[in-house]
C-alpha positions in Angstrom: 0.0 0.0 0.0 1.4 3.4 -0.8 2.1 5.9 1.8 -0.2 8.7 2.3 1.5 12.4 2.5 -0.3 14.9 4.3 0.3 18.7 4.3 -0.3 21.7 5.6 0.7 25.5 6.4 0.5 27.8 8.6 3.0 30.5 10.2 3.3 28.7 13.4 4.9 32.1 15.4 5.0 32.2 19.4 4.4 28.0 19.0 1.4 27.0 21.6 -0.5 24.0 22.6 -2.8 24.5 19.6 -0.2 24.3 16.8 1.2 21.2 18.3 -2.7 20.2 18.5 -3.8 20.9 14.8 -0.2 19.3 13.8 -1.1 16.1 15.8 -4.7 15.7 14.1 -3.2 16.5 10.5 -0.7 13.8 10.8 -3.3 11.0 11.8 -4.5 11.3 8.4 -1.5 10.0 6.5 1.8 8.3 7.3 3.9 11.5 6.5 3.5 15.2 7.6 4.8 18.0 5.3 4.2 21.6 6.4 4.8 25.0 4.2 5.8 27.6 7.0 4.9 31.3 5.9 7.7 33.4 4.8 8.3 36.3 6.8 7.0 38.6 3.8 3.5 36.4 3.5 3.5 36.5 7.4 3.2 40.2 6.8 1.1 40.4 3.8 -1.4 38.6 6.0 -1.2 39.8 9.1 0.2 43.2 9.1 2.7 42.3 11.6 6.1 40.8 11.2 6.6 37.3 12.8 7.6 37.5 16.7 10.5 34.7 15.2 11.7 35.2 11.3 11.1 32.5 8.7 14.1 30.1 9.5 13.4 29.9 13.4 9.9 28.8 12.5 11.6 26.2 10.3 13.7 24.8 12.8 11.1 25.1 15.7 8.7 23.2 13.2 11.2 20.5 11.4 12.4 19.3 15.2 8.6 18.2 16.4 8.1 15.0 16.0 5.1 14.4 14.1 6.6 16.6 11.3 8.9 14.6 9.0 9.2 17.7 6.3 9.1 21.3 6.3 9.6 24.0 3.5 8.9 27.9 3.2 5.1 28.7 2.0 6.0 32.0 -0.3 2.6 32.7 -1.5 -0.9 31.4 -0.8 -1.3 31.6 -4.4 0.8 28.7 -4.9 -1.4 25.8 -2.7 -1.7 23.7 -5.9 1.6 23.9 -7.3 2.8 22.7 -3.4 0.6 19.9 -3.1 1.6 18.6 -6.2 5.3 19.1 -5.4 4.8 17.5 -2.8 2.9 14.7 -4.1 0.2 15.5 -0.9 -2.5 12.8 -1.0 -4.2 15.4 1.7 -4.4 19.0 2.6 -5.6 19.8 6.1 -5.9 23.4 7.1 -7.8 25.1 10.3 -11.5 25.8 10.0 -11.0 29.4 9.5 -10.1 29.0 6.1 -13.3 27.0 5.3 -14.0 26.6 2.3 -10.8 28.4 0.7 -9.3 25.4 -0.5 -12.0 23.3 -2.1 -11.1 24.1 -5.3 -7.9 21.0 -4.5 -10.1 18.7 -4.2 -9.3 17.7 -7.9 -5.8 16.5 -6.4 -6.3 15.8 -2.9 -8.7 15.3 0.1 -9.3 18.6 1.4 -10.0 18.3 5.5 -10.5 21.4 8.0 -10.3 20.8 11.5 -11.3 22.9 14.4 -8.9 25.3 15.8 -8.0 24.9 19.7 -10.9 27.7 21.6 -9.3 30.8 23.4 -5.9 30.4 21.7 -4.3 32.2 19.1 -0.4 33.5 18.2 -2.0 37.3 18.4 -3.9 36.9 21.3 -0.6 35.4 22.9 1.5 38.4 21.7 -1.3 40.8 22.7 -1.3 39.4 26.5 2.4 39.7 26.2 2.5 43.3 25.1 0.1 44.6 27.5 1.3 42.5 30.6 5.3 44.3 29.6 3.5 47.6 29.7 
């Protein structure tokens, strides 16, 4: 039987319980995990913000967890086809809030969103930070 290759992406800055938690779930739905890490410069196009840790910290915090057996830098959200079939991604798994976004895959892969972890996110973290410093 052939091995299943799961991906997904995210910017993973500030990592917290729920990035290892949607990680975990993702890889339970192949036999290999390989994750596009935003670049700093999509980080920003996104969110406004620069990353609280730049684009090869994130690789390196990412690459060494355990369920994670690839990593490479996600450039442009433009370009989720041309990375799952680089890949060779038999599934794409993204967090609920981007419902929706990626169906149009579904020519090439299984497209799963799972729930994100309640009352946690990488801004809110920073936020609390910022305001308990002050």
């Amino acid at each position: 039987m052939a091995e299943t290759t799961v991906i997904t992406f995210g910017t993973f800055d500030v990592l917290h319980v729920g990035h290892v938690r949607v990680l975990n779930r993702a890889a339970e739905f192949g036999d290999r995990l390989v994750v596009g890490v935003s670049s700093d410069a999509l980080n920003f196009s996104k969110k406004g913000r620069k990353p609280i840790f730049d684009q090869d910290e994130r690789l390196e915090i990412v690459a060494n967890l355990k369920v994670v057996d690839a990593v490479f830098v996600e450039e442009s959200l433009e370009l989720k086809r041309e990375y799952v079939l680089e890949h060779r991604a038999d599934v794409l798994v993204m967090g609920d809030d981007w419902e929706g976004k990626f169906d149009f895959l579904n020519d090439i892969c299984k497209v799963v969103y799972l729930p994100r972890t309640p009352s946690i996110s990488t801004t809110g973290i920073i936020e609390h930070i910022s305001t308990s410093a002050s």
